[in-house]
N, C-alpha and C positions, 0 to 999 in steps of 0.2 A: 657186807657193806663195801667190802675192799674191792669185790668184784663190780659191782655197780658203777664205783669210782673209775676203775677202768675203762667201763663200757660208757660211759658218758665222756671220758676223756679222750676215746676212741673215735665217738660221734662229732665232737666238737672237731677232733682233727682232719675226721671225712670231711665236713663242714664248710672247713677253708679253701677243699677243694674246688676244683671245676663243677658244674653239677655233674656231667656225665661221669666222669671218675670217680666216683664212691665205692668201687669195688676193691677189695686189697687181698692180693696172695703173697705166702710170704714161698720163697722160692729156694732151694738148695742149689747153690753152683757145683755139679759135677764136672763139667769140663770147661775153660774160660776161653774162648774166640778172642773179645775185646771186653775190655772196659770193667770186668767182673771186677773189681777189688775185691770183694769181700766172699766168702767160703757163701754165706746167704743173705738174700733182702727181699725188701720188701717191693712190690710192683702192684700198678692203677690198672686199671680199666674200665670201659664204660660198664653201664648198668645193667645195658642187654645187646646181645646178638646182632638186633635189625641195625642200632647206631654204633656199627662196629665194638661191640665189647667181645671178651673172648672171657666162656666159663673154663676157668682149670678146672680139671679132676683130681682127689687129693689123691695123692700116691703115684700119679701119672708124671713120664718123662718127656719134658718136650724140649724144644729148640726154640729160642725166645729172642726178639729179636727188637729187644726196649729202648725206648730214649729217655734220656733225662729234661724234665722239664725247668728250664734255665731259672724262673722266677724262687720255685719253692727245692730244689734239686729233687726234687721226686723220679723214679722209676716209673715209666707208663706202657702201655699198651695197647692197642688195637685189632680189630680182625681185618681193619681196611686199612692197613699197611702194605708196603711192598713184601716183605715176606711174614706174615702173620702167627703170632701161635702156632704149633703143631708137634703132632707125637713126633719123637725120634723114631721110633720102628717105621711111619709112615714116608720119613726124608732123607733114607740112607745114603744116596746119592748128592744132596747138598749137605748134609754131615761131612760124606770125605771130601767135597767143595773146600769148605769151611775150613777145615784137618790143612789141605793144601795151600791155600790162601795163609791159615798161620805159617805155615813152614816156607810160605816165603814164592808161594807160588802167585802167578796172577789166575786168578777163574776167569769162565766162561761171565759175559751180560747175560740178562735178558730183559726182554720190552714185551710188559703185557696189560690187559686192561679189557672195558668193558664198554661195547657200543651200545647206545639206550636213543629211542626217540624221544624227542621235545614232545613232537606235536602227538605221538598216540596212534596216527596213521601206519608207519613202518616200522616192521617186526626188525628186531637189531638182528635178528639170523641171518646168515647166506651174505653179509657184507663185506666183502670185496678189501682189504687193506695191504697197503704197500710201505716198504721198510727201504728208504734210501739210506746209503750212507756205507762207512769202509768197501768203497769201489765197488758195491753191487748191490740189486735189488732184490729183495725177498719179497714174498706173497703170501698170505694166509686170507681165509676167512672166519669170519664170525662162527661161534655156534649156537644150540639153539638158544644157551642164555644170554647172550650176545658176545660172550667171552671171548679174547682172542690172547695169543703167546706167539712174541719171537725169541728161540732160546740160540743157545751156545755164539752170541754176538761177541765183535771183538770191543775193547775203550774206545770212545768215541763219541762223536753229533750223528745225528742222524736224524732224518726225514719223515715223520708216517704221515702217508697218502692215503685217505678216502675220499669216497663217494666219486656216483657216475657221471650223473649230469652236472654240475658242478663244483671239483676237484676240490677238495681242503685239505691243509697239510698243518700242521704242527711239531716244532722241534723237540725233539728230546736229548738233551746231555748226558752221554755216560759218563763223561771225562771224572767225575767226582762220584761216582757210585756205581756199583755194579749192576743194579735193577731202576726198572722205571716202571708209575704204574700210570697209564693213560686212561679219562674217560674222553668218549667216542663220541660226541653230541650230531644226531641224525635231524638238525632242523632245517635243514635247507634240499633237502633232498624231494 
């Protein structure tokens, strides 16, 4: 009976939630970046995969990268964040980021994101994007999921430049955050 009581007090408080956040892991803090106060808690997530939810694995180590949601102070998360869920063994290299940034270092930006068509006609592959800003331009392309990354940037505003026949551009602010994540809307092209 006790257990029941539980699980219905458990529902009622998924309940309150958003729909999509009904998922809860409860989390051990081995090493604290920011914001950890507590040794463990508890964190949201969506339902599934496709609307950005992220499945923990139990016993699995990752690198979490949650906000607090201001209305109910809840812990949440995403997989369509700027840096999402993920194993530590898979992120060694933004671990000692992370490691450095506490100790008082500034990290490297990056600006990355996902070009997609409106209309259905152009594949987001092979698309052409340009990165103005701290006194020079960088280039990248898409790939075949339309994916694109500018890494190791310094703080700052800056520019992204697509498309051919005519040019679109959108700002993006580092000045307040080390990552940006941009989508690429291909409807005019």
């Amino acid at each position: 009976m006790e257990q029941e009581q539980l699980r219905t007090a458990d529902q009622r408080d998924l309940d309150r939630l958003m729909f999509d956040y009904r998922r809860r892991a409860r989390l051990q803090v081995l090493e604290n970046f920011s914001n950890a106060e507590t040794p463990e808690f508890e964190l949201f997530t969506n339902r599934d995969g496709p609307s950005c939810g992220f499945d923990f694995i139990e016993g699995g180590t990752y690198l979490v990268e949650a906000y607090r949601n201001d209305s109910d102070q809840r812990w949440k998360v995403g997989s369509c964040s700027c840096s999402p869920p993920r194993f530590v063994d898979a992120s060694p290299d933004e671990v000692n980021a992370l490691r450095a940034w506490k100790a008082g270092l500034q990290p490297k930006a990056r600006i990355f994101g996902e070009v997609f068509s409106t209309n259905g006609r152009q594949s987001p592959a092979g698309i052409k994007l340009q990165l103005l800003g701290g006194n020079q331009l960088l280039e990248t392309v898409s790939d075949s999921r339309g994916q694109f990354e500018f890494q190791n940037l310094a703080i700052g505003n800056y520019q992204l430049i697509w498309g051919a026949a005519t040019p679109r551009a959108r700002s993006v602010d580092l000045t307040r955050a080390w990552c940006a994540r941009v989508l690429v809307p291909l409807d005019r092209q």
